[in-house]
mmCIF file of the C-alpha atoms, coordinates in Angstrom:
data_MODEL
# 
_entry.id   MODEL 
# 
loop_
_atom_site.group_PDB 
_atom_site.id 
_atom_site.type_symbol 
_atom_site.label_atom_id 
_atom_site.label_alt_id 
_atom_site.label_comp_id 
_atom_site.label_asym_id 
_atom_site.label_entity_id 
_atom_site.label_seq_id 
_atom_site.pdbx_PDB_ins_code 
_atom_site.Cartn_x 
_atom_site.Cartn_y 
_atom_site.Cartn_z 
_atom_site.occupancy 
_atom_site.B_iso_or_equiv 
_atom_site.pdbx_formal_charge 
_atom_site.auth_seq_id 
_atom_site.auth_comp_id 
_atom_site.auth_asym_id 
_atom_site.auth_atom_id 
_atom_site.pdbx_PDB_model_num 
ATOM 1   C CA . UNK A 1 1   ? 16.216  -11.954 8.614   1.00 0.00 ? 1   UNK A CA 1 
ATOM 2   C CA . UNK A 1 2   ? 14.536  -11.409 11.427  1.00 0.00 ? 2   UNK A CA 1 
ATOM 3   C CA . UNK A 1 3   ? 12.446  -7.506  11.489  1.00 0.00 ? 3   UNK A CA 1 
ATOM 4   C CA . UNK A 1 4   ? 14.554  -6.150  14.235  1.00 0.00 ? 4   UNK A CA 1 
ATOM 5   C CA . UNK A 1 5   ? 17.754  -6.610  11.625  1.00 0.00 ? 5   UNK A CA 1 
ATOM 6   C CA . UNK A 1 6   ? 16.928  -4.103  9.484   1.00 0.00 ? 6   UNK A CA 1 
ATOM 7   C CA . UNK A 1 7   ? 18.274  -0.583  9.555   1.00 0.00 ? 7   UNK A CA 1 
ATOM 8   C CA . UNK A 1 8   ? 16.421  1.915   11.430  1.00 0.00 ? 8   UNK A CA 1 
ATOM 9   C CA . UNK A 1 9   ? 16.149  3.924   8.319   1.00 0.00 ? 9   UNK A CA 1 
ATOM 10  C CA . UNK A 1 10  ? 14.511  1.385   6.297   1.00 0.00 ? 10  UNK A CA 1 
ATOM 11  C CA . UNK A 1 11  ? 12.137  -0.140  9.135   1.00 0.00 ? 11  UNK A CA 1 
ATOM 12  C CA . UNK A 1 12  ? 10.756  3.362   9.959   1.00 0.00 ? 12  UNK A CA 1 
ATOM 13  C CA . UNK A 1 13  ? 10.042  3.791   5.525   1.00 0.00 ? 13  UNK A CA 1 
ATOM 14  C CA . UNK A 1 14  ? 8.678   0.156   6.242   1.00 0.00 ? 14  UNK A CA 1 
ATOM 15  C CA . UNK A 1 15  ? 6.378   1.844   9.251   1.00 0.00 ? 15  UNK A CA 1 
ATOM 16  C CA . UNK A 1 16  ? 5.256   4.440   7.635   1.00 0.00 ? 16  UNK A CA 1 
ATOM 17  C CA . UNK A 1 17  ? 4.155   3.437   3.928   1.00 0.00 ? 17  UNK A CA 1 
ATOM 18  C CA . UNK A 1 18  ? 1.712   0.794   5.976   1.00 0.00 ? 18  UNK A CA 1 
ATOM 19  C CA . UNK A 1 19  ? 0.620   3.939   7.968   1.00 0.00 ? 19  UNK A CA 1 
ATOM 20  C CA . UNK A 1 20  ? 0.027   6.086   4.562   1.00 0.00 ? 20  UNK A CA 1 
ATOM 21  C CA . UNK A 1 21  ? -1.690  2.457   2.969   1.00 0.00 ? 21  UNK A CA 1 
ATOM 22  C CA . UNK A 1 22  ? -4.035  1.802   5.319   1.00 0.00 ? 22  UNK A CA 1 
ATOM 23  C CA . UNK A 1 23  ? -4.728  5.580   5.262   1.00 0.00 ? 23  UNK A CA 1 
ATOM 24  C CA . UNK A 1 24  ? -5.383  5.965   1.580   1.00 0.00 ? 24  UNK A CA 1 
ATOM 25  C CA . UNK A 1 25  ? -6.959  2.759   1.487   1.00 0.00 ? 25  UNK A CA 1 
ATOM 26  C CA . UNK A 1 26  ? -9.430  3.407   4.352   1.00 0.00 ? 26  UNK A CA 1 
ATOM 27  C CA . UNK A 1 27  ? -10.509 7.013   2.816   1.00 0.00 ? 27  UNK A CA 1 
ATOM 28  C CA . UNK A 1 28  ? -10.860 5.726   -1.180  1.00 0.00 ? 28  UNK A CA 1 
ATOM 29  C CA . UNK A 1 29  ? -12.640 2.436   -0.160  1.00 0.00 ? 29  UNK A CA 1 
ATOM 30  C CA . UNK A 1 30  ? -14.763 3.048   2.401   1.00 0.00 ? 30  UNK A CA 1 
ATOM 31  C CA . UNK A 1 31  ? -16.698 6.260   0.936   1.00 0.00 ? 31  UNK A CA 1 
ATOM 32  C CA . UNK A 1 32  ? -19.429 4.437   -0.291  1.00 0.00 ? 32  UNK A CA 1 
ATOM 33  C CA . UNK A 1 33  ? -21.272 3.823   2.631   1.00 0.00 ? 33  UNK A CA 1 
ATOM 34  C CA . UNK A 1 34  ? -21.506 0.110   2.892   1.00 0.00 ? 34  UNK A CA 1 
ATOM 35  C CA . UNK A 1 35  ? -19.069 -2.245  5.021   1.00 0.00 ? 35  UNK A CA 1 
ATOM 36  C CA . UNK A 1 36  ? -15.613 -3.410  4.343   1.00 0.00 ? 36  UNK A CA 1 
ATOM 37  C CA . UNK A 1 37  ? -12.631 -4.990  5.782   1.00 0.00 ? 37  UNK A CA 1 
ATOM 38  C CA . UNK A 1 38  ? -8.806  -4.944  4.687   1.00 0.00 ? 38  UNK A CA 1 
ATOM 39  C CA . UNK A 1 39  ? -6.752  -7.504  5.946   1.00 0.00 ? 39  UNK A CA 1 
ATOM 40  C CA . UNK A 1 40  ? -3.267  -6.405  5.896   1.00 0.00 ? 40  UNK A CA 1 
ATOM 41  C CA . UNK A 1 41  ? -0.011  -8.957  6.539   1.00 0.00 ? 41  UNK A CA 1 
ATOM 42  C CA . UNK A 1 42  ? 3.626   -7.499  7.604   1.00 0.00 ? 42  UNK A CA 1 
ATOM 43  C CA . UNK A 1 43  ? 6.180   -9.528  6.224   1.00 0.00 ? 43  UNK A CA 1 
ATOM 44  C CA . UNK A 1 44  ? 10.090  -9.713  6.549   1.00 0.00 ? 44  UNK A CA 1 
ATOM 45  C CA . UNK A 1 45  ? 11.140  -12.129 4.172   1.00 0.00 ? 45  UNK A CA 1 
ATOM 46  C CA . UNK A 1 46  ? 14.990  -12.682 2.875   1.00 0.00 ? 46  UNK A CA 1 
ATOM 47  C CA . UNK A 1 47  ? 16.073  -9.645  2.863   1.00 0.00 ? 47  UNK A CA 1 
ATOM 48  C CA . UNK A 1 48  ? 12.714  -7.885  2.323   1.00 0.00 ? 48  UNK A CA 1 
ATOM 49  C CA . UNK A 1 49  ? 9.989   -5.950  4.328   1.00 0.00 ? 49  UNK A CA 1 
ATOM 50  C CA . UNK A 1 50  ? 7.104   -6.713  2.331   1.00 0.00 ? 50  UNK A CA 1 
ATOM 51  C CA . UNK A 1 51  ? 2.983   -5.176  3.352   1.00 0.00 ? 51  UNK A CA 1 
ATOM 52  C CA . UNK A 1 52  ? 0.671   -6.991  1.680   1.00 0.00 ? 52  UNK A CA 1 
ATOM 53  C CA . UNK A 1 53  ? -3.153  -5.715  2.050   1.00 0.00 ? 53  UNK A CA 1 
ATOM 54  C CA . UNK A 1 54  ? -6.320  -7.331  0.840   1.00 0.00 ? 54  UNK A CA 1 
ATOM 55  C CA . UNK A 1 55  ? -9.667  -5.778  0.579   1.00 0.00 ? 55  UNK A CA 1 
ATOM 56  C CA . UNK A 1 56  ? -13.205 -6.291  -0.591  1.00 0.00 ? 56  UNK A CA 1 
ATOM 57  C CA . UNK A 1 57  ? -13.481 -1.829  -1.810  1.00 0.00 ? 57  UNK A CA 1 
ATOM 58  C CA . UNK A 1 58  ? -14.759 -1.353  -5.053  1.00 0.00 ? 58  UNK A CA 1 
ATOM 59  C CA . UNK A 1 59  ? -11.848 -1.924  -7.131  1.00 0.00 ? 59  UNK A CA 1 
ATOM 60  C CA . UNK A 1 60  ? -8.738  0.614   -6.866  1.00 0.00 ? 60  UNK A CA 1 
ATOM 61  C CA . UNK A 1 61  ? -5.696  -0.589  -8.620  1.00 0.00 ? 61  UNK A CA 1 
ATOM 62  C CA . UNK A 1 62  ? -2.838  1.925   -6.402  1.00 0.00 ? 62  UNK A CA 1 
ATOM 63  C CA . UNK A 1 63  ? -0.192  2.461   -9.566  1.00 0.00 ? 63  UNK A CA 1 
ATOM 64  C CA . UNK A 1 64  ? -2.521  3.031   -12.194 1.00 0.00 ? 64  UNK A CA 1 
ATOM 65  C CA . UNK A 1 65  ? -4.006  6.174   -9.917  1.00 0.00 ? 65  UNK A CA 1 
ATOM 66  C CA . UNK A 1 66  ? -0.954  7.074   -9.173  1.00 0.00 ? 66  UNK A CA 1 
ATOM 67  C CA . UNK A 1 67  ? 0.397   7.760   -12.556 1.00 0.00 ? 67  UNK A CA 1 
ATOM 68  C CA . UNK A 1 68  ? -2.967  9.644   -13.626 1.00 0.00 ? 68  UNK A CA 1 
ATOM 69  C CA . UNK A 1 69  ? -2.275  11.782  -10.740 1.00 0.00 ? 69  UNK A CA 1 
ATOM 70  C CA . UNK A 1 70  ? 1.222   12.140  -11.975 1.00 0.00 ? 70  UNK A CA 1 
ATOM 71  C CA . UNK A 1 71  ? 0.382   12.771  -15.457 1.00 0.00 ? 71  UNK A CA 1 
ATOM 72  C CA . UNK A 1 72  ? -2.343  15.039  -14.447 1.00 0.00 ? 72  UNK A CA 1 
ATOM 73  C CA . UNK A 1 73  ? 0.377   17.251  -12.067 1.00 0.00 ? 73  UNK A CA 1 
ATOM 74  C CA . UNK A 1 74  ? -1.919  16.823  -9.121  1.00 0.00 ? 74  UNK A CA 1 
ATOM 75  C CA . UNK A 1 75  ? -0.421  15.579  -5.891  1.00 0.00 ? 75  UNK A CA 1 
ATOM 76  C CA . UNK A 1 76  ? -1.674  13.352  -3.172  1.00 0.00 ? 76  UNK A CA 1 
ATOM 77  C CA . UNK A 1 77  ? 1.316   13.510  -0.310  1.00 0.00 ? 77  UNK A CA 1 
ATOM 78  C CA . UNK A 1 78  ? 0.532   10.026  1.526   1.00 0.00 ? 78  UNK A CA 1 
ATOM 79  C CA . UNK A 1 79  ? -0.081  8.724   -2.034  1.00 0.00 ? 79  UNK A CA 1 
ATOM 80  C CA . UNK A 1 80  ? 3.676   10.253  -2.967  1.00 0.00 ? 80  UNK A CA 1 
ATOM 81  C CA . UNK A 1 81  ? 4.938   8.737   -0.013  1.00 0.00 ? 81  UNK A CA 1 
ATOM 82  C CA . UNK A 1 82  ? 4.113   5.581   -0.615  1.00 0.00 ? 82  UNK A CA 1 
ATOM 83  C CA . UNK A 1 83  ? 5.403   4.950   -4.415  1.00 0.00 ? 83  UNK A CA 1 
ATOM 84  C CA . UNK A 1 84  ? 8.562   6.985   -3.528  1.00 0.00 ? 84  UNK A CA 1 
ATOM 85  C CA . UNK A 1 85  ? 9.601   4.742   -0.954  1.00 0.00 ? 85  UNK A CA 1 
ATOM 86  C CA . UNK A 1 86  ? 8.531   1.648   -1.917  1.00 0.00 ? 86  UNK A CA 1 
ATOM 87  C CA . UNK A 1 87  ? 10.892  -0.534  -4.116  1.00 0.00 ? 87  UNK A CA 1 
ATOM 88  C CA . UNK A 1 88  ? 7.889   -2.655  -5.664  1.00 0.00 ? 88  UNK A CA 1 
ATOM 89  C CA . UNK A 1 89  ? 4.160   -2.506  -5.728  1.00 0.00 ? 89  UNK A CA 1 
ATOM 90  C CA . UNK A 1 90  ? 2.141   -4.984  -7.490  1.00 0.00 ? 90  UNK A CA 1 
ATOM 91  C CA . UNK A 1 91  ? -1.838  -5.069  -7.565  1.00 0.00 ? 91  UNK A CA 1 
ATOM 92  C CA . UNK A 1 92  ? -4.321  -7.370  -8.408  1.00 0.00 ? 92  UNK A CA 1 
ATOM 93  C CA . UNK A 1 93  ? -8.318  -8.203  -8.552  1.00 0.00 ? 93  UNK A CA 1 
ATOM 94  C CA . UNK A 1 94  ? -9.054  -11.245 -7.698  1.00 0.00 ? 94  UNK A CA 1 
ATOM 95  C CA . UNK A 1 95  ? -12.844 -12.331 -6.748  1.00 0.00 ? 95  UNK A CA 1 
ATOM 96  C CA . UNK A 1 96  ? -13.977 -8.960  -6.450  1.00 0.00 ? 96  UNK A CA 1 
ATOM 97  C CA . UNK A 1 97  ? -11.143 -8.707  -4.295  1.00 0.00 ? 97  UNK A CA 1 
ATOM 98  C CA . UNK A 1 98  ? -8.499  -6.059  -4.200  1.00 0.00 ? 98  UNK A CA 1 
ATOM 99  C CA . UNK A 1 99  ? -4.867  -7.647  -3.672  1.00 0.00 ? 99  UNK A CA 1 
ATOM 100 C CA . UNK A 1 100 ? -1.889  -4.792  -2.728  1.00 0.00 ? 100 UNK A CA 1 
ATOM 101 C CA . UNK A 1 101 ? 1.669   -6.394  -2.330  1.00 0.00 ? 101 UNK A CA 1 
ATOM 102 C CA . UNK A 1 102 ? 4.375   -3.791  -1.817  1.00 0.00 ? 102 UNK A CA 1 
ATOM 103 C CA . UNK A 1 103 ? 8.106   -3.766  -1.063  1.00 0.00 ? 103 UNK A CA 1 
ATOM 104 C CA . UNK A 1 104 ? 10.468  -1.827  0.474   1.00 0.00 ? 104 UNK A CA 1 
# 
């Protein structure tokens, strides 16, 4: 499937949780002052939209956070954004590197 085949509904969800990623990303690995990158890939694959970001932050594993912040009642909009309309996230640290793959 080519990106313009998906529904306008679903590509816009697709726009923004890579807005809200590289958002939250940015302002939680970044704040320590030295220099980073991310790399971040778009991906429409069979059927799926996948964003899949790499960094070299300290590391930040996305879900885990996101369910403290759950638990704890607190809320973090762009964070909320992002698991609610996302079908699968999946994080790893690999290397000292920090590996986000997530699915709408």
């Amino acid at each position: 499937m080519r990106p313009q085949d998906f529904d306008r509904a679903r590509a816009q969800s697709y726009g923004l949780v890579t807005e809200e990623l590289a958002t939250f990303l940015a302002e939680h690995g970044f704040n320590d002052g030295q220099n980073h990158s991310i790399n971040a890939r778009l991906v429409a694959k069979g059927g799926e939209l996948i964003i899949r970001m790499r960094d070299d932050c300290k590391p930040f594993n996305l879900t885990e956070y996101y369910h403290a912040l759950t638990e704890s009642r607190k809320n973090d909009a762009g964070l909320s954004i992002i698991m609610k309309l996302s079908g699968d996230v999946q994080y790893t640290n690999t290397l000292g590197t920090n590996n986000l793959i997530v699915r709408i």
